[in-house]
Backbone bond lengths (Angstrom), bond angles and torsions (degrees), N, CA, C in turn:
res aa  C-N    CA-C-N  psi(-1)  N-CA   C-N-CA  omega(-1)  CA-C   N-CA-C  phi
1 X - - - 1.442 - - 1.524 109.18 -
2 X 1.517 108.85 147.10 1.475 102.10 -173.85 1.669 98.81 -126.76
3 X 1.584 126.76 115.60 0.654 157.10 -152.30 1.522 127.09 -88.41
4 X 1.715 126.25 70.52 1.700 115.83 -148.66 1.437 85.36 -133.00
5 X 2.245 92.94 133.95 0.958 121.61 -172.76 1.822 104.32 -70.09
6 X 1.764 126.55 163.66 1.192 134.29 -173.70 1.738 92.55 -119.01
7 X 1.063 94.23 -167.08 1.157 112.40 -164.36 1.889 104.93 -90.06
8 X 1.538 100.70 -3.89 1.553 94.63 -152.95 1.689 82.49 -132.82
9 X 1.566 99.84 117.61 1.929 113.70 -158.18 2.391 87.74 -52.80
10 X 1.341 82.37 144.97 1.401 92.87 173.32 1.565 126.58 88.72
11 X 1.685 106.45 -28.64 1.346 117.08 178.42 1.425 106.01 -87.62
12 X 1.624 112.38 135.31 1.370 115.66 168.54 1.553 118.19 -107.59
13 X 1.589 131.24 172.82 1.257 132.43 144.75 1.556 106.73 -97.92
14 X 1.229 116.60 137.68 1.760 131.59 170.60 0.958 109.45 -99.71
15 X 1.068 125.06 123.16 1.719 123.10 170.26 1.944 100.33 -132.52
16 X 1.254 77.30 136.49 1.804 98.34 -167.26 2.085 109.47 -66.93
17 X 0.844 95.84 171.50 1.413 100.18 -167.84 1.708 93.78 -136.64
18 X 0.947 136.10 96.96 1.526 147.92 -126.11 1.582 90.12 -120.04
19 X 1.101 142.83 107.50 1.686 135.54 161.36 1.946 102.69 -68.63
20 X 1.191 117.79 144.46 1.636 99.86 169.30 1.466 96.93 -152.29
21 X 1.308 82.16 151.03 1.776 104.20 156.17 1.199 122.16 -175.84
22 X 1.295 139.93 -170.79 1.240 149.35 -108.11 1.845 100.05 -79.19
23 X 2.008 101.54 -29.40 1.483 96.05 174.08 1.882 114.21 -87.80
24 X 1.339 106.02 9.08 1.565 100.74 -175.35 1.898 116.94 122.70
25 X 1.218 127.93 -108.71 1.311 99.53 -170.92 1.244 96.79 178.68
26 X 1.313 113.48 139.27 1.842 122.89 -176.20 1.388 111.22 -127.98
27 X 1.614 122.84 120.66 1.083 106.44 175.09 1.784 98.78 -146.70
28 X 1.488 109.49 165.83 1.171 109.48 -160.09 1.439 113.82 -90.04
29 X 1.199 132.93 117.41 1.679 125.94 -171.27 1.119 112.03 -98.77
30 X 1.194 148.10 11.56 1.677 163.30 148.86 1.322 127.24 -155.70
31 X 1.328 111.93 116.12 1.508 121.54 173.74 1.858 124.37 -119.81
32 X 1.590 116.96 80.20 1.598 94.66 -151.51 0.967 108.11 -53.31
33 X 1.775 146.27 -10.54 1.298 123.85 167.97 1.563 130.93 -84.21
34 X 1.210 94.64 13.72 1.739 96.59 157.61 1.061 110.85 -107.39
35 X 1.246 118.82 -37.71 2.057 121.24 164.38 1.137 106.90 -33.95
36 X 1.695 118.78 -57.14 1.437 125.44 -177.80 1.772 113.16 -58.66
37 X 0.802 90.01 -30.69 1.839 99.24 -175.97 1.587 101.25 -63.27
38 X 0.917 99.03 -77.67 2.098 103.24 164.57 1.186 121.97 -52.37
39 X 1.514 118.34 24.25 1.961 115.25 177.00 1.345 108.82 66.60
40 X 1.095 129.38 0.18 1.689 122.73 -179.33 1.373 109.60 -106.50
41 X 1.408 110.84 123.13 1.552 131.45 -173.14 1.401 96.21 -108.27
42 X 1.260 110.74 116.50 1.791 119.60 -179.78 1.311 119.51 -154.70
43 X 1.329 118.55 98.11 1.532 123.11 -175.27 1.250 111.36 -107.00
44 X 1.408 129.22 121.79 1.218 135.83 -142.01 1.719 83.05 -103.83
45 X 1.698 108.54 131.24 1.478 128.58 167.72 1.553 115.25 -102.73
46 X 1.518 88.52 -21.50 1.865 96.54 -172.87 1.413 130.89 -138.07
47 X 0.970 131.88 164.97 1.416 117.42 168.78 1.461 94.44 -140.10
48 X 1.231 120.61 141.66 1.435 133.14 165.82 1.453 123.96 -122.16
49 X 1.417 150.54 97.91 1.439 145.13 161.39 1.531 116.71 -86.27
50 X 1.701 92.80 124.71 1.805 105.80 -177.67 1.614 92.84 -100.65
51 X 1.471 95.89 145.38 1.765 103.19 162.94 1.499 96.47 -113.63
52 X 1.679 126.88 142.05 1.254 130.94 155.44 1.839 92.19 -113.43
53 X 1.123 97.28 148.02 1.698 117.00 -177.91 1.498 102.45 -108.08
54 X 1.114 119.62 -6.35 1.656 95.11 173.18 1.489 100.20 -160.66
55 X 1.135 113.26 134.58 1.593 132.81 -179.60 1.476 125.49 -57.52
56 X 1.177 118.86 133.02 1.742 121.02 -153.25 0.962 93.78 98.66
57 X 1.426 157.75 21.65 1.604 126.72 168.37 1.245 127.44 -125.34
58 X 1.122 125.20 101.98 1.446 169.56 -168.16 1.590 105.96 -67.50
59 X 1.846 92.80 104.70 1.431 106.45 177.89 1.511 117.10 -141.76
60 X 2.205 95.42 122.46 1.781 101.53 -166.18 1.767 98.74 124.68
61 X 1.354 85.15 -165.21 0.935 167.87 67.03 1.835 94.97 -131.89
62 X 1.146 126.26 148.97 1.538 122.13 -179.10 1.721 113.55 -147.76
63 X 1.324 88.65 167.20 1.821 103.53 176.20 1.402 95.90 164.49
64 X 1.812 83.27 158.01 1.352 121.11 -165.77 1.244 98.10 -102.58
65 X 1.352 147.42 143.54 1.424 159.32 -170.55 1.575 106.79 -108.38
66 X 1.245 105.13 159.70 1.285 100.09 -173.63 1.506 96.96 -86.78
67 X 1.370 131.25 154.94 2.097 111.63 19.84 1.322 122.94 -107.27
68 X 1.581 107.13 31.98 1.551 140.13 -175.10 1.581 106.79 -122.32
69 X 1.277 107.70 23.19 1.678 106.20 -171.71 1.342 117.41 -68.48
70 X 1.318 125.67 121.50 1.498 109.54 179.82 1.361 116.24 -110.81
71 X 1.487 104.11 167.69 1.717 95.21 179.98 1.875 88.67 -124.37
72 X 1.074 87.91 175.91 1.784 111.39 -167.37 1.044 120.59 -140.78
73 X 1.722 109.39 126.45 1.474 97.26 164.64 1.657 119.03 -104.44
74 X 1.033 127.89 134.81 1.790 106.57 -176.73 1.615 104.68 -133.34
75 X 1.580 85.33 160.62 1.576 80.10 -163.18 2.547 89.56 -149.40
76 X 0.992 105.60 126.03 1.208 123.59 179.48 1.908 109.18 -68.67
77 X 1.249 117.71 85.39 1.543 128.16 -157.05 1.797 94.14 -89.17
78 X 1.333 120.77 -43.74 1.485 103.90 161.86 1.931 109.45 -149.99
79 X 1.415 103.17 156.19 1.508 112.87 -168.27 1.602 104.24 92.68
80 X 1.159 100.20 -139.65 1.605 113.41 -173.89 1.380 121.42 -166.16
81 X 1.221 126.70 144.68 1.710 119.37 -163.92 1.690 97.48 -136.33
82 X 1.305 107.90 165.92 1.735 114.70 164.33 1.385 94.93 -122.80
83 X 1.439 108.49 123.83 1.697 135.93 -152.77 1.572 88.98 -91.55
84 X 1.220 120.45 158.54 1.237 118.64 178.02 1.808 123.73 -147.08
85 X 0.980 121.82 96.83 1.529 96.96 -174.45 1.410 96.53 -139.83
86 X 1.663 87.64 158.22 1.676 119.31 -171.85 1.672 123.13 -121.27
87 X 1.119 138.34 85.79 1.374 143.23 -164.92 1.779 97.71 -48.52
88 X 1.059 120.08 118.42 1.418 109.30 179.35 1.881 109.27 -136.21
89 X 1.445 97.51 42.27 1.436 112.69 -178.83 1.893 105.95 -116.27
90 X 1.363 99.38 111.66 1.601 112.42 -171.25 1.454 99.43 -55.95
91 X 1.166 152.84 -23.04 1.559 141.31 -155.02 1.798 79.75 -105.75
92 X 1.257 144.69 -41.82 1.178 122.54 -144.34 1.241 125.43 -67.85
93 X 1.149 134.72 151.02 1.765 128.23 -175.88 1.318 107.98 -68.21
94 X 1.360 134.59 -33.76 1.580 136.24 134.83 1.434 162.99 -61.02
95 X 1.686 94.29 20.79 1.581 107.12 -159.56 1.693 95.55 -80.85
96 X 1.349 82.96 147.74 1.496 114.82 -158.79 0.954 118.19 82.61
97 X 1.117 145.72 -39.61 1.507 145.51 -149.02 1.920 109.64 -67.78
98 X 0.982 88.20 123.33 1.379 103.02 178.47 1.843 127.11 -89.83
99 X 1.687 105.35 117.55 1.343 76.90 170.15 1.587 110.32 -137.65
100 X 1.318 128.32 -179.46 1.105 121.44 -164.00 1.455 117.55 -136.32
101 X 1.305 147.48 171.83 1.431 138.79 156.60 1.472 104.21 -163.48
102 X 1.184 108.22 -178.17 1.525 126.46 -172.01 1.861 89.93 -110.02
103 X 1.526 100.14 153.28 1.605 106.26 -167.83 1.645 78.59 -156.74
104 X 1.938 108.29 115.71 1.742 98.54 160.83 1.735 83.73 -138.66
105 X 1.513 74.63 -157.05 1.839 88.95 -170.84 1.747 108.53 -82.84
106 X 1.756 107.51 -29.40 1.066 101.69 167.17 1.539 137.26 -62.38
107 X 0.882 124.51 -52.77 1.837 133.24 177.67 1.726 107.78 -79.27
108 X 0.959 135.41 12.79 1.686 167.98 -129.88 1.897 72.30 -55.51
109 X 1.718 108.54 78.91 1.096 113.71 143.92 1.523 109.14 -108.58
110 X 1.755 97.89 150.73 1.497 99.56 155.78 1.568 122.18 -134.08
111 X 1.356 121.80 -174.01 1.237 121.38 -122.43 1.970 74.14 -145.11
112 X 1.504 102.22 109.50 1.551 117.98 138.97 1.612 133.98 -59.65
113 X 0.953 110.65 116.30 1.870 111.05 -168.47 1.591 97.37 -125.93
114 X 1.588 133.29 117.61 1.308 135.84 -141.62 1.793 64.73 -106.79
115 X 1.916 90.18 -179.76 1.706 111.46 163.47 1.163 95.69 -30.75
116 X 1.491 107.02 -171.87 1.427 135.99 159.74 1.608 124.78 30.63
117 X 1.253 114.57 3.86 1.746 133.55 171.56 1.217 107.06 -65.89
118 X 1.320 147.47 108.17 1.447 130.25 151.51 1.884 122.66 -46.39
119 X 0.955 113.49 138.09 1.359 97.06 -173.97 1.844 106.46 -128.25
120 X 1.422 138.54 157.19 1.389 135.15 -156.23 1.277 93.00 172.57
121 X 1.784 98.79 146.59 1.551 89.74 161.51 2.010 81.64 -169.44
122 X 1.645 88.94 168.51 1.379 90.21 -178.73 1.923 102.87 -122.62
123 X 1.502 115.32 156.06 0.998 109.81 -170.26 1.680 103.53 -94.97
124 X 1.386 86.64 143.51 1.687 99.00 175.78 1.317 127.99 -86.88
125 X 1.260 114.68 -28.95 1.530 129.78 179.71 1.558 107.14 -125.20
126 X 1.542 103.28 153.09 1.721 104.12 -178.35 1.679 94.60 -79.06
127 X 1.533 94.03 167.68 1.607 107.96 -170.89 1.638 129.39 57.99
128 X 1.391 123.67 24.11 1.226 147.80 170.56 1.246 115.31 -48.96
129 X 1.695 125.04 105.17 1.244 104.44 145.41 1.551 120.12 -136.89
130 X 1.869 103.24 162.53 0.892 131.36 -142.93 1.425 104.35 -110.27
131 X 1.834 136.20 130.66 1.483 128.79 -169.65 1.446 95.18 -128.19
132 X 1.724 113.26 129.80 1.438 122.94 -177.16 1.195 91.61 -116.87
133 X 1.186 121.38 136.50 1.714 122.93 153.56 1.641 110.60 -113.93
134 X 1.155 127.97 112.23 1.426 140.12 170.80 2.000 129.59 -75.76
135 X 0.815 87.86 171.87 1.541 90.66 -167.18 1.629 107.58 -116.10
136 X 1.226 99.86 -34.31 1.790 133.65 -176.54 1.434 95.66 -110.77
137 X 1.617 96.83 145.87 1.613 108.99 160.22 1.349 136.00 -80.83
138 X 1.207 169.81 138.79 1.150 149.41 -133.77 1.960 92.70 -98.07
139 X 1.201 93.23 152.03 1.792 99.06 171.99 1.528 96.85 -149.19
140 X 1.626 73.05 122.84 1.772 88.78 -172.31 1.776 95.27 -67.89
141 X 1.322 121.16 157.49 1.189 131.26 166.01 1.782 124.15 94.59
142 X 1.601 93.53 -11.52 1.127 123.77 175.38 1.511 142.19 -66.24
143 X 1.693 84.34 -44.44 1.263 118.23 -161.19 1.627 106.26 -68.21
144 X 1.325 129.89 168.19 1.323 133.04 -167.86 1.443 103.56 -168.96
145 X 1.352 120.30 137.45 1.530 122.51 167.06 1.592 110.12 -165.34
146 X 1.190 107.12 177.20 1.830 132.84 -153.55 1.947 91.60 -105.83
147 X 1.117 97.85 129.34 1.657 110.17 175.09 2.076 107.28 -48.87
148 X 1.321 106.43 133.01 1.392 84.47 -175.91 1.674 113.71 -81.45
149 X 1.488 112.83 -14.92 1.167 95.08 160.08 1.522 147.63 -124.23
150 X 1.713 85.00 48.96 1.595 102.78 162.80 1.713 132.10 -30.81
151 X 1.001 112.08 130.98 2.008 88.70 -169.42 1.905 98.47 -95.69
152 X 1.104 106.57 -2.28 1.608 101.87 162.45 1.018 111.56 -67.92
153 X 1.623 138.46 -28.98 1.676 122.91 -176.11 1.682 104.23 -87.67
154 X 1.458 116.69 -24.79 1.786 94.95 154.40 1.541 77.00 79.62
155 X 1.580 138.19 42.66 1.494 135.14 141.86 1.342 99.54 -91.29
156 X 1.833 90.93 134.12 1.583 107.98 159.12 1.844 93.96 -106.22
157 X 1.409 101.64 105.06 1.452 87.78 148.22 1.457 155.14 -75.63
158 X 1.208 137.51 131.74 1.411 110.72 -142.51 1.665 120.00 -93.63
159 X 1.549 99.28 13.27 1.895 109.30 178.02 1.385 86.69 -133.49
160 X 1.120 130.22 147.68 1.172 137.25 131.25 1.544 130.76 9.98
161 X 1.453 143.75 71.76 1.231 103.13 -152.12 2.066 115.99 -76.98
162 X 1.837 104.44 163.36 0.934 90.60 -173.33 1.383 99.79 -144.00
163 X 1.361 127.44 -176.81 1.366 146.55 179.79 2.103 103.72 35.81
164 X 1.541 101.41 44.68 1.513 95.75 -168.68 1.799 88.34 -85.91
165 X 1.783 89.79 159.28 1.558 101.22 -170.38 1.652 127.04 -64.20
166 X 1.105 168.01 -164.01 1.347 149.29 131.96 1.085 124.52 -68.92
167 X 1.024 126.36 1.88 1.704 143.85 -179.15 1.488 96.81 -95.02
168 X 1.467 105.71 -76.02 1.233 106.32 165.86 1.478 142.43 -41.75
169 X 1.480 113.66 -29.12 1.597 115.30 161.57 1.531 98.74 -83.55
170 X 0.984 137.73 -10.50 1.537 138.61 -178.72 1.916 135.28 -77.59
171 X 1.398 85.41 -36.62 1.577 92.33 172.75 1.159 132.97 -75.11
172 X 1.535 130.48 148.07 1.015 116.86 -156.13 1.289 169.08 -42.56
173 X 1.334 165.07 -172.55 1.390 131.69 155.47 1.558 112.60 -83.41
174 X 0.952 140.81 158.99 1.886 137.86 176.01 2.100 85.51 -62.57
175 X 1.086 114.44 -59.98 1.639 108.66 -146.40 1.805 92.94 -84.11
């Protein structure tokens, strides 16, 4: 795995290291001792896969608060998404800062999201799905996130967004 820092302290991009031949290609998508090698302690409790069925649809921005904070790894297993995250931890040397990337099945990178990251993304292609592995368990009631279309995070989404949740058009503004 090859291991590149974002813009937002703690978050990485993963990009796979693929062995191939003639039957196709093996590569490793979590190793905690390379996590550990890069300062990141992440023991996966969960795995979660979302399907969105039709493109434009905009899900998040989210996070878990501490002392249930989770971090995430996600990774776009088929279609394509625009990844989204928001540092929303007051001590960090990056809070607020937003950053973004493209996540499909082709370039089969994924995207580290530490505690306190809001995380969102919208799907690019119909029949999309999306693989989270968590560290934390989910607790309903817990959860907290940033409106996705706040104009402080300065997202252009690139479809229309559509079928977003009421929660999700609901949460707050940053200012």
């Amino acid at each position: 795995m090859i291991f590149t820092r974002t813009t937002i302290d703690g978050a990485w991009l993963i990009t796979l290291e693929p062995r191939s031949d003639h039957r196709g290609s093996f590569g490793r998508a979590y190793c905690r001792r390379e996590f550990e090698a890069h300062g990141i302690r992440f023991d996966v409790v969960q795995a979660n896969l979302a399907q969105t069925h039709r493109a434009g649809v905009v899900r998040g921005l989210h996070y878990q608060p501490a002392p249930q904070d989770e971090q995430k790894l996600v990774r776009c297993v088929t279609g394509a998404v625009l990844d989204v995250i928001i540092d929303m931890r007051p001590g960090s040397p990056t809070f607020r800062a937003v950053f973004q990337t493209r996540l499909d099945r082709r370039e089969r990178l994924a995207l580290f999201v530490p505690a306190g990251v809001a995380h969102g993304y919208q799907a690019l292609e119909d029949d999309t799905e999306f693989l989270y592995l968590t560290d934390f368990y989910y607790v309903p009631g817990l959860e907290k996130g940033v409106r996705f279309s706040d104009p402080a995070l300065g997202v252009s989404w690139p479809l229309p967004p559509r079928d977003v949740t009421e929660r999700d058009a609901s949460w707050p503004l940053l200012s």
